[in-house]
C-alpha positions as CSV (number, residue, x, y, z in Angstrom):
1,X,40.7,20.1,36.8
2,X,40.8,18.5,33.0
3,X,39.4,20.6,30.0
4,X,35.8,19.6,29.2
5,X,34.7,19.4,25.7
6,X,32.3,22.6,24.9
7,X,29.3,21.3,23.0
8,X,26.2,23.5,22.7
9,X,23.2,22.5,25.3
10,X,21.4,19.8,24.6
11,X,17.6,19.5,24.3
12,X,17.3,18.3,28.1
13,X,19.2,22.0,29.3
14,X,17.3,23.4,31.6
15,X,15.4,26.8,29.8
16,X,16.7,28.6,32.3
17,X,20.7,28.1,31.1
18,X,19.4,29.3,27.5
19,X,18.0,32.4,29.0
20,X,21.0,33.0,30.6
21,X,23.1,32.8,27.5
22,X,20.7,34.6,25.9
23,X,20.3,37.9,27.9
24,X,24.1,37.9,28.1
25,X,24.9,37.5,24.8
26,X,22.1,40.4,23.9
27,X,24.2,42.7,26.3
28,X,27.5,41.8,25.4
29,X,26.0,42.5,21.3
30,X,24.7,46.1,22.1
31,X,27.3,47.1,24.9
32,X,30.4,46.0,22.6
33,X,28.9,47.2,19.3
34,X,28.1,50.6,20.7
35,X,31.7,50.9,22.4
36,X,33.2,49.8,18.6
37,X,31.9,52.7,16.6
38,X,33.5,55.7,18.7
39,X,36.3,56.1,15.9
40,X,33.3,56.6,13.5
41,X,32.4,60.1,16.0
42,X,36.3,61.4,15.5
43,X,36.0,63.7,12.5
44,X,32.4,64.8,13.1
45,X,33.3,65.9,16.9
46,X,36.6,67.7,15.7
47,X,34.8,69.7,12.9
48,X,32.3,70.8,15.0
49,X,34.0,72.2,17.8
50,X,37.3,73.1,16.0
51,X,39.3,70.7,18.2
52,X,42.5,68.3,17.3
53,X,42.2,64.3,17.0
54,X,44.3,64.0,19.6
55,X,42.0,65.7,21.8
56,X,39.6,63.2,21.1
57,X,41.8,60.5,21.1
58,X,42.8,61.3,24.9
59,X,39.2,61.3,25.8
60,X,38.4,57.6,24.2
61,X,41.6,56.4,25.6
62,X,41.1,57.3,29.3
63,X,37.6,55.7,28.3
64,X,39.8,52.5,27.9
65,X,42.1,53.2,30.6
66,X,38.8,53.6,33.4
67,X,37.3,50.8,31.9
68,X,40.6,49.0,32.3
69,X,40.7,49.9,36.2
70,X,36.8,49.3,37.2
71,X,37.4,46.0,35.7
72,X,38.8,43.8,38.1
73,X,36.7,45.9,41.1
74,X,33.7,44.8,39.1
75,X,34.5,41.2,39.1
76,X,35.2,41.5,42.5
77,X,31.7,42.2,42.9
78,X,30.5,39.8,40.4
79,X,32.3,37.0,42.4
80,X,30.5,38.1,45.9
81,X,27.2,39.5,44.9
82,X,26.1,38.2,41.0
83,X,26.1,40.0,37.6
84,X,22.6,41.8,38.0
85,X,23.7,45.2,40.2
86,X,26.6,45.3,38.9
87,X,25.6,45.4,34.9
88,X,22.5,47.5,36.0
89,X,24.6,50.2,37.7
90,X,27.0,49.8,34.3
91,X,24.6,50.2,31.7
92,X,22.8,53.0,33.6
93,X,26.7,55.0,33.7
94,X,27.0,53.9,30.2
95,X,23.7,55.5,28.8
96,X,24.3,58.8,30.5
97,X,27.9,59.2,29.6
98,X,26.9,58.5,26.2
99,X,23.8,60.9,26.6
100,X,26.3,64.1,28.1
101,X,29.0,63.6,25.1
102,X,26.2,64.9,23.3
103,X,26.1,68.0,24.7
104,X,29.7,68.6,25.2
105,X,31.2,71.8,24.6
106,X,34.6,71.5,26.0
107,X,37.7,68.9,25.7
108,X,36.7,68.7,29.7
109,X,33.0,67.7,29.6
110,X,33.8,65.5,26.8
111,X,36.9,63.6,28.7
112,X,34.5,63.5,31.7
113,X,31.5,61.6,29.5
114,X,32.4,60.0,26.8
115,X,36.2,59.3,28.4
116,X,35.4,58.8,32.4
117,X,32.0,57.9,32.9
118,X,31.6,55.5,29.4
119,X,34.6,54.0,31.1
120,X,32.9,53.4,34.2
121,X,29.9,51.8,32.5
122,X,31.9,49.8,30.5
123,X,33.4,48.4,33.6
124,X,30.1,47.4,35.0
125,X,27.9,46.2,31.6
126,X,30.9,45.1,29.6
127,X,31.0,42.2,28.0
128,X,33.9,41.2,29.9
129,X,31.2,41.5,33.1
130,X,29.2,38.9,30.6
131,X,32.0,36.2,30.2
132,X,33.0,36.3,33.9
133,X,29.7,35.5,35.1
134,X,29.8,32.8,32.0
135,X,32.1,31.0,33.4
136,X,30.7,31.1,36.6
137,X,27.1,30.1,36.1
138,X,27.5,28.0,33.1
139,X,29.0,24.3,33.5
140,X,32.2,22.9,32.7
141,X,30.8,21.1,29.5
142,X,29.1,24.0,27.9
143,X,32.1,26.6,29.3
144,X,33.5,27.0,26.1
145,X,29.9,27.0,24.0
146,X,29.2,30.1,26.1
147,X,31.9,31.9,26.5
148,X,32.5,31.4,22.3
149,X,28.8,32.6,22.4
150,X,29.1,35.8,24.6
151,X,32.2,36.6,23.1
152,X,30.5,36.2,18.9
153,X,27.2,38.3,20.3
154,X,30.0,41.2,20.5
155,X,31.0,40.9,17.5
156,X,27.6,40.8,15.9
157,X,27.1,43.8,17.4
158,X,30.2,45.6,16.2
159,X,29.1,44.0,12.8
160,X,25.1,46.0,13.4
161,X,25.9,48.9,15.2
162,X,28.7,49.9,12.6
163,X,26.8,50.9,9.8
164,X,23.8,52.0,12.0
165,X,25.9,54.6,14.3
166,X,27.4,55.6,10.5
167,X,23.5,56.1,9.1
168,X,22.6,57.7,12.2
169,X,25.8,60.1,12.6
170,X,25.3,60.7,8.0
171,X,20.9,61.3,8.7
172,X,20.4,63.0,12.1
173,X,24.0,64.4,13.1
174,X,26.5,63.1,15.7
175,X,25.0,64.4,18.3
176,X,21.4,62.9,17.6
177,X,23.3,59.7,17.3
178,X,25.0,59.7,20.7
179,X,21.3,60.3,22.3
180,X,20.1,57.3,20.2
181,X,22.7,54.9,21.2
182,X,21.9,55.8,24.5
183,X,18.7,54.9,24.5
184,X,19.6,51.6,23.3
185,X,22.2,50.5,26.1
186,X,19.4,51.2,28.1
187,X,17.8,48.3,27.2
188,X,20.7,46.6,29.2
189,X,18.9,47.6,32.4
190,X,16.1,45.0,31.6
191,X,18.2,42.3,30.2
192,X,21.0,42.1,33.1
193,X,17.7,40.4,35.5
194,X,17.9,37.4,32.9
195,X,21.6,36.7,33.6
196,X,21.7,35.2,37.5
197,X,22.2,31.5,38.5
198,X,23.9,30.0,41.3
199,X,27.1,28.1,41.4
200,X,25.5,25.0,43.2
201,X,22.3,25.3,40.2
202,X,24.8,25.4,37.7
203,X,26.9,22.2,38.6
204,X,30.3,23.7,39.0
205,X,33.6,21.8,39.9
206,X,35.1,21.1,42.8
207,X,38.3,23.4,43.6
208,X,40.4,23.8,46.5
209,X,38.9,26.4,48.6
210,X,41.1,29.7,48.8
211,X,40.6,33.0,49.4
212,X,40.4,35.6,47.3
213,X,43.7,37.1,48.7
214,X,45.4,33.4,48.3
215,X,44.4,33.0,44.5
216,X,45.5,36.7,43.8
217,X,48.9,36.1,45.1
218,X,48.6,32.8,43.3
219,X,48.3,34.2,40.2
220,X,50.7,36.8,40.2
221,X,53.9,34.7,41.4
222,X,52.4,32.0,38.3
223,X,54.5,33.0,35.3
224,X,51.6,31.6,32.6
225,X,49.5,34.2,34.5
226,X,52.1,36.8,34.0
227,X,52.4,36.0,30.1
228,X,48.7,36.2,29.4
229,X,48.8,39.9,31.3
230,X,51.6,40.6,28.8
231,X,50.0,39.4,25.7
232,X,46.9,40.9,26.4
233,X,48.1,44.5,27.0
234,X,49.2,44.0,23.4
235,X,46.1,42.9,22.5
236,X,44.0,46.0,24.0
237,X,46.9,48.2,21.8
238,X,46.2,46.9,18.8
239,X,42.5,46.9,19.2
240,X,41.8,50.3,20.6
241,X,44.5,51.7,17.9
242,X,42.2,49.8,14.7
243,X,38.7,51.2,16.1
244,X,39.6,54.2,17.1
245,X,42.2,55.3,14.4
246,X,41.5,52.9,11.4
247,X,38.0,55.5,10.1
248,X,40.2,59.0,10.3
249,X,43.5,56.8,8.7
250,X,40.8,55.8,5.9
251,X,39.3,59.1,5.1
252,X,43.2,60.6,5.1
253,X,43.4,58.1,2.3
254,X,41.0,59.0,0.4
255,X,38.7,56.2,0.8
256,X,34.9,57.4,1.6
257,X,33.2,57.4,4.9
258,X,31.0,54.9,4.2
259,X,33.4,51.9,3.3
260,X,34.9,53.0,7.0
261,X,31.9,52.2,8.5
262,X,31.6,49.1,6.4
263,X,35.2,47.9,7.3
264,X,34.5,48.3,11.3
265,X,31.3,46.1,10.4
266,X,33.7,43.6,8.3
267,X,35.7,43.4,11.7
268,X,32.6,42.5,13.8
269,X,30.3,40.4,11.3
270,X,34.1,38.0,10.6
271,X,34.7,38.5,14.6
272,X,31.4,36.2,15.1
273,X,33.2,33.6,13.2
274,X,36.3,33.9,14.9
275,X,34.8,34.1,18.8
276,X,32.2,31.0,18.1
277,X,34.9,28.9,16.3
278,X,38.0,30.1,19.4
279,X,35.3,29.0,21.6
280,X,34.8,25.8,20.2
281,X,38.3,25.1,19.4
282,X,39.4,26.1,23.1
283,X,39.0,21.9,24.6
284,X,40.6,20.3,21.2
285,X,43.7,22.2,20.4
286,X,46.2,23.8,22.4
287,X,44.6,27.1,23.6
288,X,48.2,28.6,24.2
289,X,48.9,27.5,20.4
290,X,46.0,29.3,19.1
291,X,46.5,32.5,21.0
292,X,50.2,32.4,19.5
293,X,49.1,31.7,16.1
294,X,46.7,34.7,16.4
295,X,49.4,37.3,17.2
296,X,51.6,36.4,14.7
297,X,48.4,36.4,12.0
298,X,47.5,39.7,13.4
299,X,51.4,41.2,12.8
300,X,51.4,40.1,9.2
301,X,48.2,41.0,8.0
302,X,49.2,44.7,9.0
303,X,52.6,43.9,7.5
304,X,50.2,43.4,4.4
305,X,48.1,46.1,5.1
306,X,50.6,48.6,4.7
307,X,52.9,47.4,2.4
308,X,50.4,47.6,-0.8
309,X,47.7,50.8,-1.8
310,X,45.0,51.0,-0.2
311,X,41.8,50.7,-2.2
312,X,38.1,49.8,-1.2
313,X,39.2,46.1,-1.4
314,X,42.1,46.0,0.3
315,X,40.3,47.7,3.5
316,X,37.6,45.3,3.5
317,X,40.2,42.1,3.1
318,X,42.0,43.4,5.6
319,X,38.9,44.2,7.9
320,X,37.8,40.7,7.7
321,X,41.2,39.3,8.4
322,X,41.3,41.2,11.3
323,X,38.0,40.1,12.4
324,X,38.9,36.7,12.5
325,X,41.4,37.4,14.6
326,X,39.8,40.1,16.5
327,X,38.1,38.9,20.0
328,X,39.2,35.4,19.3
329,X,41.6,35.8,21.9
330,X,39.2,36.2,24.7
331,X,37.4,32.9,25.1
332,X,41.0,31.6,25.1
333,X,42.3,33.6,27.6
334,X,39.3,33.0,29.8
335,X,39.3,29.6,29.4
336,X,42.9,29.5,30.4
337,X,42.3,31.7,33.2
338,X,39.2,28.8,34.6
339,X,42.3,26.2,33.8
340,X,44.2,27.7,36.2
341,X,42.7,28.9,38.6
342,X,39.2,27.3,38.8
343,X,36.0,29.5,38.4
344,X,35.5,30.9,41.9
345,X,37.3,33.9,41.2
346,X,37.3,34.0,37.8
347,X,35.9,36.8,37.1
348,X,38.3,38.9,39.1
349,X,41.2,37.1,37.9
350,X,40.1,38.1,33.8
351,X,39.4,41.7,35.1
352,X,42.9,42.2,36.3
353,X,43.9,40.3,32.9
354,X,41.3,42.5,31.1
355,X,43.1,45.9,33.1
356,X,46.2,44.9,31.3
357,X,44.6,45.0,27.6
358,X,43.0,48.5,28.7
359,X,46.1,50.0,29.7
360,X,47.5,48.8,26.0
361,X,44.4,50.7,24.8
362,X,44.9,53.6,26.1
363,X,48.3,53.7,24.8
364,X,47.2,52.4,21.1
365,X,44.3,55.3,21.1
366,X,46.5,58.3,22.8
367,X,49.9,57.3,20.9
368,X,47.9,56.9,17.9
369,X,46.5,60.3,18.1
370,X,49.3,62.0,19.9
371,X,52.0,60.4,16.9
372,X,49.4,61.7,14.1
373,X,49.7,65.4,15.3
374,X,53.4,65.1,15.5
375,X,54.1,63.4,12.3
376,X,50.6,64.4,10.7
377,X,50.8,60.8,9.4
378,X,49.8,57.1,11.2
379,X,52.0,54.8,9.3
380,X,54.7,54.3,12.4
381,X,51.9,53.3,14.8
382,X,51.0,50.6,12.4
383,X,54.0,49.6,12.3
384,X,54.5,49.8,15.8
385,X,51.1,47.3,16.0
386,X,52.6,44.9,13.7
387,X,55.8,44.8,15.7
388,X,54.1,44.4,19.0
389,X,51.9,41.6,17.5
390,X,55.0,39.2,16.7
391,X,56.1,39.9,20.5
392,X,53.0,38.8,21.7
393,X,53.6,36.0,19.5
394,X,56.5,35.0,21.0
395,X,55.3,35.7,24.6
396,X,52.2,32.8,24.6
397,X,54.7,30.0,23.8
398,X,55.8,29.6,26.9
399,X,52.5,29.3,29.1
400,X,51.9,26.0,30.4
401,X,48.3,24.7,29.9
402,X,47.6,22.8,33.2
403,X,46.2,24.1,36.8
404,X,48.5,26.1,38.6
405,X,50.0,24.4,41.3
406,X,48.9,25.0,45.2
407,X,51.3,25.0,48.1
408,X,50.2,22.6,50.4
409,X,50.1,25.2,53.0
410,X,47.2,27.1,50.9
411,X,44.8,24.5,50.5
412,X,42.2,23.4,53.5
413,X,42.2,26.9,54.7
414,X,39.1,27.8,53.4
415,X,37.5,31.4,53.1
């Protein structure tokens, strides 16, 4: 299998492709962008119920860490039985874990809501549900179009919902907000019926014909598959750490809450950039290259971060930095991920990937929280983040861009 260029759809695409992209890039926008603002809810839950932000912190992290593990059974599903059931099920979770974190009174209700049932939402309406049946439906030529697309519609969202959850949370009360976020993934249970296709309709490749079993195994004895678990663990880390902790590190600073929910938008309106142009670049330069180049960015722009004051500037440079590097990596490690393996599985094969990044996000969201209460300061978890970037750095350069190779004994069997 060769890389294809992506070029958007021409004007003889069927309407049905566009409708496709559509809907799933108008779920990926509200389901990311809601799940981006949490850190924005940190302070106003904690005052209100007298409770520390590490007891918040655990609840958003096991968020992560479900999400993380219903991942790869979602895609699973997604491979057998289509997107729709499985993002309807997701968004309906979603909406009421968002729904009962309103009306938490105890760390338990609100781990159970906001941490374990979000989590479970997120597993089934995710955007990550979005890109796997992408790459599925969508074909080889316009792969990296739509996946750039699905992946920027996030970050739009992250850029809208930002400063929205912040109005809403600053006008009606956190509480009030977290009902009317709800009622806006709910609009995910209508959109998921535009996303369906079949593999035959959407002219998809030939591959060798494994089974599921065959192409997990596959993966994890291919090393390239191993290094793009690695990288994104580190990924999820520094992610979840930035969303979560960056609005309670800014107001410890000084800096008011309004430029915090200004700076999360910065990450999501320069993140559009970032996705569509990763997306686009992902057939003419060296994917592996790019993802390298992005760790490395991501380490010293903390590196600068830290090293000079923080004023209302520097937060929104360094917000827009970091949203050009933010979900870039995804439509490169996706597309990878179709290199390799094909598409027939694909979206199992990014859910495990995508497990790995949400066990580095619980870690970033719990150690950030858990570090703050013992050292009432952040500043060695951002350094930690930078360090972890370089790694990551380090770890892409070895992947080899190519299919992964088949034992002769694998292929013909079929199933």
């Amino acid at each position: 299998m060769t890389a294809s260029p992506a070029v958007p759809p021409s004007a003889s695409s069927a309407p049905a492709l566009l409708v496709l992209v559509g809907c799933a890039c108008a779920i990926s926008l509200i389901t990311f962008g809601v799940r981006s603002i949490f850190g924005l809810f940190t302070d106003p839950v904690v005052e209100t119920h007298g409770w520390t932000r590490e007891t918040f912190a655990f609840a958003i992290a096991l968020q992560n860490l479900v999400w993380g593990l219903t991942q790869p059974f979602a895609g699973a599903l997604v491979d057998r039985y289509g997107p729709v059931r499985v993002l309807v099920t997701g968004a309906a979770c979603y909406a009421a874990g968002l729904a009962l974190m309103a009306v938490s009174a105890s760390p338990l209700t609100l781990t159970l809501s906001a941490g374990v049932l979000v989590g479970l939402g997120m597993g089934g309406a995710s955007f990550v549900t979005v890109l796997g049946a992408l790459g599925k439906l969508v074909p080889a030529s316009q792969r990296g179009w739509a996946l750039g697309m699905g992946t920027a519609a996030g970050s739009l969202g992250q850029f809208l919902f930002a400063p929205l959850g912040q109005a809403f949370i600053a006008g009606y009360g956190w509480q009030t907000a977290a009902l009317l976020l709800a009622g806006g993934v709910a609009m995910v249970l209508g959109l998921a019926f535009g996303v369906r296709g079949t593999l035959q309709a959407a002219g998809v490749e030939q591959e060798p014909e494994l089974t599921l079993r065959q192409t997990l195994g596959l993966a994890m004895r291919h090393s390239s598959y191993v290094y793009l678990l690695l990288g994104f663990s580190v990924c999820g880390f520094q992610l979840a750490f930035i969303t979560v902790h960056l609005p309670p590190y800014l107001n410890d600073q000084g800096v008011d809450a309004t430029i915090a929910g200004w700076a999360i938008g910065a990450i999501g309106l320069a993140n559009v950039l970032g996705a569509y142009a990763a997306g686009m670049l992902s057939t003419r330069l060296s994917q592996r290259g790019l993802l390298s180049f992005i760790y490395f960015a991501r380490a010293v722009a903390i590196v600068l971060f830290m090293s000079f004051p923080i004023t209302n500037a520097s937060v929104l440079l360094f917000a827009t930095t970091m949203g050009l590097l933010w979900l870039s990596t995804v439509p490169l490690t996706s597309g990878l991920v179709a290199l390799m393996f094909g598409t027939r599985f694909m979206a199992t094969l990014f859910g495990l990937i995508f497990l790995s990044h949400q066990v580095g996000s619980f870690f970033g969201v719990w150690l950030g929280g858990r570090l703050f209460e013992l050292t009432a300061s952040y500043q060695l978890v951002w350094w930690l983040t930078a360090a972890l970037g370089a790694a990551a750095g380090l770890i892409h350069l070895p992947i080899r861009e190519r299919p992964a190779p088949r034992p002769a004994t694998m292929l013909g069997t079929g199933g």
